[in-house]
N, C-alpha and C positions, 0 to 999 in steps of 0.2 A: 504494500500500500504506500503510496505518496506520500511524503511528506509534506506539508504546506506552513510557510513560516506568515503570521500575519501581524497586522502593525493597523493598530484602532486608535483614531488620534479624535478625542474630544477638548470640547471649549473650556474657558475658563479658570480651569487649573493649571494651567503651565502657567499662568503670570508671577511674574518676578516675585511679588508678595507672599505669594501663599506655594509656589512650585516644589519649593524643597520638601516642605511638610508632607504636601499632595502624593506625590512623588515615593516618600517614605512608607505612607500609610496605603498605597493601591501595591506597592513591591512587597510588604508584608500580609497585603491580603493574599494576594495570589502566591504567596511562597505557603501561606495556612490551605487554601481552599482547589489549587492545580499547582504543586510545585512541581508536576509532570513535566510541564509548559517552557522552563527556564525562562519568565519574563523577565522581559528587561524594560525599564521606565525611564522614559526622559523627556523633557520640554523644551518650547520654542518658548522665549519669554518675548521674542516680537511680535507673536501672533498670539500670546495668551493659552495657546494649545499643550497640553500631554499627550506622549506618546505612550502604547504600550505595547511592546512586541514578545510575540510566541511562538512556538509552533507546535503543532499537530499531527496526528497522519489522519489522513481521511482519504476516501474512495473518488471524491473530485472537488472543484475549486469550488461549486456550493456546499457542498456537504461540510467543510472546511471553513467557511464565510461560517454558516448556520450557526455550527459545534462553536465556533470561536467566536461570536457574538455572544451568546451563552454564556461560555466559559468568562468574557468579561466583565459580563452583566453579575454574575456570581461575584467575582473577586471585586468590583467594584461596589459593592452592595455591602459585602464585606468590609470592604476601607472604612467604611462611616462618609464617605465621601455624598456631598449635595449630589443627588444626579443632574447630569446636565448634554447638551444637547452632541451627539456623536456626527461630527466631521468627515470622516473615512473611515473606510475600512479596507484593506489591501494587502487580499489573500495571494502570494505567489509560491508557485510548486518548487522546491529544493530537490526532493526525490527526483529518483533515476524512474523516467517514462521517453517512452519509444517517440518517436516523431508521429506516429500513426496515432497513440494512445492521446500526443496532445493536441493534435488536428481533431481527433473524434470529441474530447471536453471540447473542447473551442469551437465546435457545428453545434455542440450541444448546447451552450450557454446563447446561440445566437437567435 
């Protein structure tokens, strides 16, 4: 199965103020709630944004997107963090897949 590394960038917490805290408390969630995952948390403090990057294996690039929405929504819920509005989401495959296997995802997501 594929692997898929993804990277969920929401508002408001990356700013300069409050980013480090933010930051601390979404990396110790997700180290309690999927420390499967090895996320990694970091911020643009120009844009106000956090980052949070993971990965997963799943069977394709939605099923991946799906699980990993989820799995944020959990460790972000966890943080104690305000919820607030989710920016991106940007699931790409790291796993080894044939040129055929990613041509057939890529007809299928279209």
């Amino acid at each position: 199965m594929p692997e898929y590394r993804l990277t969920i960038t929401v508002a408001e917490h990356g700013r300069r103020d409050v980013a480090e805290d933010c930051i601390e408390k979404l990396f110790e969630a997700f180290n309690e709630t999927h420390p499967e995952v090895g996320a990694v948390i970091g911020a643009n403090y120009h844009l106000g944004r956090l980052d949070a990057t993971f990965a997963l294996d799943a069977p394709d690039a939605q099923t991946a997107t799906k699980r990993g929405a989820e799995i944020f929504v959990e460790a972000a819920t966890a943080s104690g963090l305000e919820a607030t509005e989710i920016i991106e989401i940007n699931a790409v495959s790291v796993g080894e897949a044939t040129v055929e296997e990613a041509d057939r995802e890529l007809a299928g997501a279209l």
